[in-house]
C-alpha positions, 0 to 999 in steps of 0.5 A: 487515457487507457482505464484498463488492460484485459488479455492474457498473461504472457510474461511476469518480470519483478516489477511488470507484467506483459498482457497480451491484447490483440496481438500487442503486448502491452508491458504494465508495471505493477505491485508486487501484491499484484504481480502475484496474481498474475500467471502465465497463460492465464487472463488479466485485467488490470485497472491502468494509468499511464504516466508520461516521464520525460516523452517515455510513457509508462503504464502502471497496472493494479489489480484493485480500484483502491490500489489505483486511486492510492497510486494517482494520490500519492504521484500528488505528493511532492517529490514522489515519483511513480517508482517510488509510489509503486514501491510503497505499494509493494511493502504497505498495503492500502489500508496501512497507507490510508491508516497512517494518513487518518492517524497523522502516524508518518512511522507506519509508512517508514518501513517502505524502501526509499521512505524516510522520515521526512519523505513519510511526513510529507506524505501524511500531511499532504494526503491529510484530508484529501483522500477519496471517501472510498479510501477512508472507508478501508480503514475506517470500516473497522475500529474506527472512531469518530472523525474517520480516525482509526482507534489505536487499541490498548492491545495494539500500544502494548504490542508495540511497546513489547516489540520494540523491546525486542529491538525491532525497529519502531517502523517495522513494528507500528505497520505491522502492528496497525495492519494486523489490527485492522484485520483483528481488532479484537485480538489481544496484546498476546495474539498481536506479538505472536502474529506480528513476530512471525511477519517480522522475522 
């Protein structure tokens, strides 16, 4: 089990990152919010965890402990191999993710390439109560209810609502919508569209 990679940044690609340690480069694939922090020349650690696919190991690298264990959970998931996982997490973050599972919302993750209707519902209901307590407490930190159940705002329905009047599509809309509450969920129906307008354009 290799926990984690520390060297310095050789190359950065679309979807990996090469970190040179001990004179071996090591290719990681990683998320794109992950990916981003990685420059050439510069140091790395990233926290890993190898998949082994058909006798051809893998390594997949985060930059965050959430990211990794949101990555482990969702290989559980049926039919989700670690392409796909990693592509979620390159389109959502973690506390969309988590957000969707404690809310029994499947449309929040749709927005994800490869992420269907069916594929999202079988994501919530899988990871429905299974996630680790340091995941709930991303999105449970804050606006949340009792019962680890995050608060869908009057504000954020009405967000919403107004949104899709616009013709965007319903996905698109509620993740943006839930991940721009979870960061200001004090912001009123007006400053929610303004923002989510300028994500979704």
């Amino acid at each position: 089990m290799i926990a984690f990679v520390e060297g310095v940044v050789a190359a950065v690609g679309e979807a990996s990152v090469v970190v040179s340690v001990g004179g071996v480069g090591l290719e990681v694939m990683a998320p794109s919010s992950t990916l981003a922090k990685c420059v050439v020349g510069s140091a790395a650690r990233l926290r890993t965890h190898l998949v082994v696919r058909e006798e051809q190991p893998s390594l997949y690298g985060f930059h965050q402990a959430e990211q990794l264990a949101l990555f482990k959970r969702l290989l559980e998931v049926g039919g989700i191999g670690p392409k796909l996982a990693l592509g979620i997490l390159s389109s959502l973050n973690a506390n969309l993710i988590v957000t969707a599972v404690l809310n029994g919302d499947p449309g929040l993750l749709t927005s994800a390439p490869g992420v269907g209707k069916r594929t999202a519902e079988r994501i919530v209901l899988e990871l429905k109560g299974r996630l680790p307590d340091e995941l709930v407490a991303l999105a449970t930190g804050s606006g949340s209810a009792p019962g680890g159940k995050v608060r869908s705002s009057a504000a954020a329905e009405d967000a919403v609502a107004a949104l899709l009047a616009l013709g965007y599509r319903e996905g698109q809309v509620r993740a943006a919508v839930a991940e721009l509450v979870v960061k200001a969920p004090a912001d009123a129906a007006e400053a929610l569209i303004r923002k989510a307008l300028a994500q979704l354009r």
